[in-house]
C-alpha positions in Angstrom: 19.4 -23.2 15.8 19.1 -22.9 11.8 22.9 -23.2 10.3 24.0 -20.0 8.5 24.3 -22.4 5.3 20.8 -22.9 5.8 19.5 -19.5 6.1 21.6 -18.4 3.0 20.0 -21.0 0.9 16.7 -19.4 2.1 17.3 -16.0 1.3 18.9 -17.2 -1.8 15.3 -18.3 -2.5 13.2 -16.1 -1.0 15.2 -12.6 -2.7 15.0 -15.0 -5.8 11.0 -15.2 -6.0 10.5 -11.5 -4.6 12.5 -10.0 -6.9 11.1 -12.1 -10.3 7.6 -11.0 -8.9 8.9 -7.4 -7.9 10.5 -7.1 -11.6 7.7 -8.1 -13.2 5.1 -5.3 -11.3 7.7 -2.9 -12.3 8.6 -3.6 -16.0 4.7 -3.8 -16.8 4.1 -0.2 -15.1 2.0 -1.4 -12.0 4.1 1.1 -10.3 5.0 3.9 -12.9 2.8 6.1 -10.2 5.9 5.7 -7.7 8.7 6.6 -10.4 6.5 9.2 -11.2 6.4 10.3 -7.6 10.3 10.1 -7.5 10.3 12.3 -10.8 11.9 9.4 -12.7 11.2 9.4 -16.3 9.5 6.2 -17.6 12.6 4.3 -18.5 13.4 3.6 -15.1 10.4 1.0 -15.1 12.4 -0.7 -17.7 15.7 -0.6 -15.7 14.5 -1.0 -12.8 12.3 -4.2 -13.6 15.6 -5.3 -15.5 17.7 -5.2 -12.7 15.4 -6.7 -10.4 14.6 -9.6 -13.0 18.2 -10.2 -13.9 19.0 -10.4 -9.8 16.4 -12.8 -9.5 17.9 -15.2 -11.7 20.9 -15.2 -10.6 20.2 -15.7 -7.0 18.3 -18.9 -8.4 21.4 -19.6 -10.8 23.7 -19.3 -7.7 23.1 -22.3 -6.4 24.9 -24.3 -9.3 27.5 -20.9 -9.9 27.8 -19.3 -6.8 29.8 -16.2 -8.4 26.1 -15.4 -10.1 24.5 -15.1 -6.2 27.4 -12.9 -5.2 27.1 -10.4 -8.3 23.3 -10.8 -7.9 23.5 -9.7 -4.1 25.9 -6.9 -4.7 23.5 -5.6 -7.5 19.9 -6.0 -5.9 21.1 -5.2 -2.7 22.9 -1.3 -4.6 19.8 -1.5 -6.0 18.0 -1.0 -2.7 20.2 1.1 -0.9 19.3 3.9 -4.0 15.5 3.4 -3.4 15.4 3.7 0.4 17.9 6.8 -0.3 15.4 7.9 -3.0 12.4 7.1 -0.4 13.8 9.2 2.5 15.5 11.8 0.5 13.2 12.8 -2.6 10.0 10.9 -1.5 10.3 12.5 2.1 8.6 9.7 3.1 8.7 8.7 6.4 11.9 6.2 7.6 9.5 3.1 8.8 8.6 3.1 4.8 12.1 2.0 3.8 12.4 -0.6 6.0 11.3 -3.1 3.0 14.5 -1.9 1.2 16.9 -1.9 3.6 16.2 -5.4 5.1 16.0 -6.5 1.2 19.5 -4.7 0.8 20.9 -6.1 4.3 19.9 -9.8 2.8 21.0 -9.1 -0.4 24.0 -8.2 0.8 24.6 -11.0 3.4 24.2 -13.5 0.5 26.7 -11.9 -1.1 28.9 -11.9 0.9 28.4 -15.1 2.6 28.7 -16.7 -1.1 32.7 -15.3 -1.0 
């Protein structure tokens, strides 16, 4: 069995990548079409790509300040509890297409929370 210490420091890295890579699609307009869809002006890109970006670093920072994981975690994982709210309830689309968010959100938040 993998310690929890263990699993943490995985998540820590794994939200850490996704997120950089995530941010960076959004922030360049890659997926403006989905705003769009969500009747978000074109702003959003920008904050949302923002957000994501400045999560990913501190998820990566938080192993040498562990207080930047835990606002990181709270952050990203707000941050996808509003899409898969945004997904089910504007969107209409279908529940099995926020699962990405929630499990992102539910690790997020388990990082967080672990890091206290």
């Amino acid at each position: 069995m993998i310690p929890i210490v263990t699993l943490i420091i995985i998540f820590q890295a794994v939200l850490g990548i996704f997120f950089m890579f995530t941010g960076t699609t959004i922030i360049t307009g890659k997926m403006a079409n989905e705003f769009k869809k969500l009747g978000l002006p074109s702003i959003f890109n920008l904050l949302t790509g923002l957000i994501e970006i400045v999560g990913a670093i501190g998820m990566i920072a938080g192993y040498w300040f562990p207080i930047t994981a835990i606002l990181s975690g709270l952050m990203l994982g707000s941050t996808m509890l509003v899409a898969a709210f945004m997904l089910i309830v504007i969107a209409r689309d279908p529940f099995k297409k926020t699962l990405p968010a929630i499990l992102l959100s539910l690790l997020s938040f388990a990082t967080a929370i672990y890091m206290l």
